[in-house]
C-alpha positions in Angstrom: 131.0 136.6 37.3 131.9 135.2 33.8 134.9 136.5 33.4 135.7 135.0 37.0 134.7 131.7 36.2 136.4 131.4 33.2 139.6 131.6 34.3 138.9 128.4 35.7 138.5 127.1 32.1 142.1 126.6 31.1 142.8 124.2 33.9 139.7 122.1 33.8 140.7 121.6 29.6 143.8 120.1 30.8 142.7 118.2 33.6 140.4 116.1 30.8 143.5 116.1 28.6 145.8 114.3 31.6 142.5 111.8 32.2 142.6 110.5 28.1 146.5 109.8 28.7 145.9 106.1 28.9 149.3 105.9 31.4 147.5 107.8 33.7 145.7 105.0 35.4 149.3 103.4 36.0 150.0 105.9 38.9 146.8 105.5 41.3 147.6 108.3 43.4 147.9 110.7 40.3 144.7 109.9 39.2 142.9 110.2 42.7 144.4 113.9 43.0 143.2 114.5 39.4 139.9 113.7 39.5 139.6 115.1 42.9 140.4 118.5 41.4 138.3 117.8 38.7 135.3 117.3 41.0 135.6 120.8 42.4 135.8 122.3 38.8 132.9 120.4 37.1 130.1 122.5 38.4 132.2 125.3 38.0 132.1 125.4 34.4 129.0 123.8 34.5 127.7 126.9 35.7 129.8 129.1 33.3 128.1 127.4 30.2 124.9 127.8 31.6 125.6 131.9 32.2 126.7 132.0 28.7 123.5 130.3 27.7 121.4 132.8 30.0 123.1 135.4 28.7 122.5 134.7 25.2 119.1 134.4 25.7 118.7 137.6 27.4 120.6 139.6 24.5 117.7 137.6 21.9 115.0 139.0 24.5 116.4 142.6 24.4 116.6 142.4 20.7 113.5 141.6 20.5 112.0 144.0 22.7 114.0 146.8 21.1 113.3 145.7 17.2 110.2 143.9 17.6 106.7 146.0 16.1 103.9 143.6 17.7 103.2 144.6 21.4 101.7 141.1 22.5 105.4 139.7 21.5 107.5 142.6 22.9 105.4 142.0 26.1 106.2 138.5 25.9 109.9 138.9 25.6 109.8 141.9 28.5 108.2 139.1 30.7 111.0 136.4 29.5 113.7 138.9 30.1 112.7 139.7 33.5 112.9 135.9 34.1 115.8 135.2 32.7 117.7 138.0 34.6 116.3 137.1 38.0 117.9 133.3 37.4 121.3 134.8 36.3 121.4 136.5 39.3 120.4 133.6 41.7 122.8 131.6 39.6 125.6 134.2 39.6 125.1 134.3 43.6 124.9 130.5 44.2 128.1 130.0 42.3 129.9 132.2 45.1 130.2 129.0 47.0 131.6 126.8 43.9 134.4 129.2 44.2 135.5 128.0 47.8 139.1 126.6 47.6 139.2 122.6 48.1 140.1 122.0 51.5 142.7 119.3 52.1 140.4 117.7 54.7 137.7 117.7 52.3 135.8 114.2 52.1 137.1 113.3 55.3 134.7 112.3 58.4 135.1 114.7 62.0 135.9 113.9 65.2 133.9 116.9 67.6 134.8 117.4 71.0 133.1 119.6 73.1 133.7 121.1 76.4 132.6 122.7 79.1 133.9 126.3 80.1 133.1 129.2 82.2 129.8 128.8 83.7 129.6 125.6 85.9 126.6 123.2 85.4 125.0 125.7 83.1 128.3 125.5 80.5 127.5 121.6 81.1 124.0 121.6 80.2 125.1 123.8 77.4 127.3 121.7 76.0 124.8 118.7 76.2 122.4 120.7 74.3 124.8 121.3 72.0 125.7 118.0 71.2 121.9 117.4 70.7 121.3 120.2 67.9 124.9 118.4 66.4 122.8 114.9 66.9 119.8 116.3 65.0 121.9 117.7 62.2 123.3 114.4 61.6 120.4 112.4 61.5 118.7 115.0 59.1 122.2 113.9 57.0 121.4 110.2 57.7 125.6 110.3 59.0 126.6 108.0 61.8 127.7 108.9 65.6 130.0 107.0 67.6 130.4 108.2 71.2 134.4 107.9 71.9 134.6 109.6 75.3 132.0 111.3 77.5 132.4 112.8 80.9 129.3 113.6 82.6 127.7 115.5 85.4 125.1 115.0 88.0 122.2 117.0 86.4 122.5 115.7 82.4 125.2 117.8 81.4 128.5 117.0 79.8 132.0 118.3 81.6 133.4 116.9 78.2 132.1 114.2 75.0 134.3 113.3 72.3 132.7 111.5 69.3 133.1 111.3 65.3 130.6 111.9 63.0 131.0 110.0 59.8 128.7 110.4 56.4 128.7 112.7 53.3 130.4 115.5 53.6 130.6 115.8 57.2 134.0 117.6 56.9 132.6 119.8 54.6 129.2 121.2 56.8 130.8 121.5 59.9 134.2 122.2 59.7 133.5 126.3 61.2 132.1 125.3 63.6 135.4 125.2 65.5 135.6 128.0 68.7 133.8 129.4 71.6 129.7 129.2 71.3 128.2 131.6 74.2 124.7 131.0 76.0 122.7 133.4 77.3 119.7 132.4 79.0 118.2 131.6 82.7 119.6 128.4 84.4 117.9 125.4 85.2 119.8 126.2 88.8 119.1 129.4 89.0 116.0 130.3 90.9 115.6 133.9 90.6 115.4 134.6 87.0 118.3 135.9 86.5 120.0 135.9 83.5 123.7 134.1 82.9 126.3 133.7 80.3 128.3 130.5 79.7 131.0 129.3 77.3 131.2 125.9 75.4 134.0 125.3 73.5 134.2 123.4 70.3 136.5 121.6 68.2 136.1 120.0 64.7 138.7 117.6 63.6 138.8 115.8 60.3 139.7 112.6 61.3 143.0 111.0 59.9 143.7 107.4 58.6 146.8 105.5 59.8 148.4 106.8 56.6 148.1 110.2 56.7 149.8 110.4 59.8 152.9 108.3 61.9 152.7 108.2 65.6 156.2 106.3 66.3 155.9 103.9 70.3 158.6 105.2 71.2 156.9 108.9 71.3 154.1 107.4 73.1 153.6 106.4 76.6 150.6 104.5 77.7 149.1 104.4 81.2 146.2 101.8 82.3 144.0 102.4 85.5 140.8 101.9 86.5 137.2 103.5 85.0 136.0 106.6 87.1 132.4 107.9 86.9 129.0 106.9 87.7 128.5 103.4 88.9 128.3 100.1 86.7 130.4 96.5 86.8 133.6 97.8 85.0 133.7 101.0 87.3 136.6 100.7 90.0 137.0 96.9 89.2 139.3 96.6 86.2 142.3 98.6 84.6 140.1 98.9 81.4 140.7 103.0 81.1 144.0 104.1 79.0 145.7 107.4 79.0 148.1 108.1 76.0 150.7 111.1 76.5 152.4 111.7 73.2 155.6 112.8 74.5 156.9 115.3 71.6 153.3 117.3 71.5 152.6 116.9 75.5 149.2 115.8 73.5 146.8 113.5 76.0 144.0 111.5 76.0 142.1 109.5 78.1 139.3 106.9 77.1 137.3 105.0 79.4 133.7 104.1 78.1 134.7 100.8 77.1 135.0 97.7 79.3 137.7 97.0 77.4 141.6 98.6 77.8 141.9 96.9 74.0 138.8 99.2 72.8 139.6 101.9 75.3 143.6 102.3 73.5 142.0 102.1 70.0 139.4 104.9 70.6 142.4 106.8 72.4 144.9 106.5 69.2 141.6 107.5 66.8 141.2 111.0 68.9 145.2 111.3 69.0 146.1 110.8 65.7 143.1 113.3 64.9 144.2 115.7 67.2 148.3 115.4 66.0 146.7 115.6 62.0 145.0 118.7 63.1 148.0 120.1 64.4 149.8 119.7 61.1 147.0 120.7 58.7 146.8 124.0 61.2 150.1 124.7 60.6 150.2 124.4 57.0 147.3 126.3 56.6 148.7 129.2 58.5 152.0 129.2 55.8 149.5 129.2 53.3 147.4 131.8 54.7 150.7 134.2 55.5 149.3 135.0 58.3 146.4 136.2 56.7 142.4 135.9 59.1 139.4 134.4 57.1 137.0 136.2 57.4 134.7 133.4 58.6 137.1 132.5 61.3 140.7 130.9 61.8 139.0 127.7 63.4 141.0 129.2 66.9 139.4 127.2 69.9 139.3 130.8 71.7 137.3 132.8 69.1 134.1 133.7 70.4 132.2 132.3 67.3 128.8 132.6 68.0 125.8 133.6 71.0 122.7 131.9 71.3 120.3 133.8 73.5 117.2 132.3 74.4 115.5 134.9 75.7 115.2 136.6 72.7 115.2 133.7 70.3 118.4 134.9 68.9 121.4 132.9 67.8 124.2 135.4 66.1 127.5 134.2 64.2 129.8 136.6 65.3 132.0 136.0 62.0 129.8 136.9 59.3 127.6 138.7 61.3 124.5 136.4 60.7 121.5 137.4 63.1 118.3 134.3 63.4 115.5 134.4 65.4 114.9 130.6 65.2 117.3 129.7 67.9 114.3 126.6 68.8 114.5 125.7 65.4 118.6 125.7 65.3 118.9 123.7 68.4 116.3 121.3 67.1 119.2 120.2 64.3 118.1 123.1 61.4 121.2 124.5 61.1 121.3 124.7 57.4 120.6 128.8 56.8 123.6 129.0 59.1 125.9 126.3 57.0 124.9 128.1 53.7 125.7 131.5 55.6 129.4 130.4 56.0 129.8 128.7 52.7 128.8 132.2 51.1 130.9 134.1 53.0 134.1 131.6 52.3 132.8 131.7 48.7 132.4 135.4 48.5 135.6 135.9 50.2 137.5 133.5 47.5 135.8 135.9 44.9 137.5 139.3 46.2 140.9 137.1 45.7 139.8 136.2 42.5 139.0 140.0 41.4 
């Protein structure tokens, strides 16, 4: 693992040089992308320096257990050494996730969307329990949730909600979590026990500022009716809901929570330009890859991702072939074993590119 990490050594070295150049704080933008790189390589060599100290210490300890007459201090150093390998190798497996590539995205807050699919009401119930466990995970994060767009059923499940998730490395937690999630369990609806599977699909967008991406008016149209859905005073009375069609993509979205069209159009543009971002980062990302599959998933809306069988208890990430029986405990909001599961297999993948 040493010899891995130090190959990241030359380039942090110079990175520190370019920050002493006094001239660098003239070009903003320069700076930003320097220190940005810099933050993904300080606990990189942070942890190489503290393998070379482990190390160091564990050749003194087998010295001293080889040369060393007294058997109370040979016993001592057996002890230490024993200690001091079992934290190089908890170190040298927690630094498999320090090796994951900076993602472009990274920093940025999500916009999730999730949908119902095959499965009727159940997919709907699904994908309001879904968007609970997502709600629980947040506030165990102490991020923020905005609801943008919600359609709902009858019997408390969602045909669709649309809503962005801002905080501390929101981007960076949740951003696999894009694809199909499959239930397996007995309806509410279903009176005889039986058993059925539904689909819910996911999406995960990093949410883009004005600046990362143009939408020109001319490639937008915009259409204003009236708010469908269950009942209240802006339902059916005013043209408050907004429907943008970007015309290039054949991209649309319809908002209608608000009471205002103003708010409605705003919300509309935040899940467009999110959505058109995507699109772009997608397609860069697939140059980059050349056409190469991670092994923790291409983030394809149709890749079955993961099943979550509650008769059994069992959730399973298809990807990295993850198996939990806590699925109460994961839809309560505790999905960090299955966070830490992706990160290692990203970071364990980066390593066999390293090697």
């Amino acid at each position: 693992m040493i010899e891995i990490l130090q190959k990241f050594e030359p380039q942090f070295i110079e990175l520190e040089k370019r920050l002493s150049d006094p001239d660098i704080m003239k070009d903003i933008d320069e700076y930003r992308k320097i220190m940005q790189e810099r933050s993904h390589l300080e606990p990189i060599i942070e942890t190489l320096h503290t393998l070379r100290d482990l190390n160091e210490q564990i050749a003194a300890a087998e010295t001293m257990v080889k040369e060393e007459k007294d058997e109370d201090l040979v016993a001592m150093a057996k002890e230490e050494l024993e200690s001091l390998r079992e934290e190089r190798d908890k170190l040298e497996e927690q630094s498999k996730m320090l090796l994951v590539p900076p993602d472009p995205m990274e920093g940025k807050n999500i916009i999730m969307e999730i949908r119902a699919g095959t499965g009727g009401d159940e997919a709907a119930l699904f994908a309001a329990d879904l968007f609970r466990m997502y709600s629980h995970f947040a506030e165990s994060k102490r991020w923020k949730i905005e609801i943008i767009s919600m359609n709902e059923t009858g019997i408390g499940g969602f045909k669709e909600i649309i809503y962005s998730i801002s905080g501390k490395d929101v981007y960076g937690n949740l951003r696999w979590e894009s694809g199909v999630h499959r239930v397996q369990r007995v309806p509410e609806t279903e009176s005889g026990g039986r058993i059925h599977t539904s689909a819910v699909t996911v999406a995960v967008l990093p949410e883009a500022e004005e600046t990362d991406i143009e939408i020109r008016q001319e490639d937008l149209k915009v259409d204003v009716m009236r708010s469908g859905g269950p009942g209240g005073q802006s339902v059916n009375t005013t043209d408050s809901a907004v429907r943008l069609t970007h015309l290039p993509t054949g991209l649309v979205v319809i908002c209608q929570d608000e009471k205002s069209q103003i708010k409605n159009k705003a919300k509309a543009m935040r899940v467009l330009r999110s959505r058109l971002y995507d699109l772009e980062e997608d397609k860069k990302a697939r140059e980059r890859a050349d056409n190469r599959k991670s092994q923790v998933g291409s983030g394809d809306r149709s890749e079955r991702i993961r099943t979550y069988n509650f008769p059994q208890n069992r959730l399973t990430d298809h990807r990295i072939n993850l198996t939990l029986y806590k699925l109460e405990l994961v839809m309560a909001g505790q999905l960090e074993e299955v966070v830490d599961a992706l990160r290692m297999a990203a970071g364990e993948e980066a390593l066999k590119e390293l090697q």
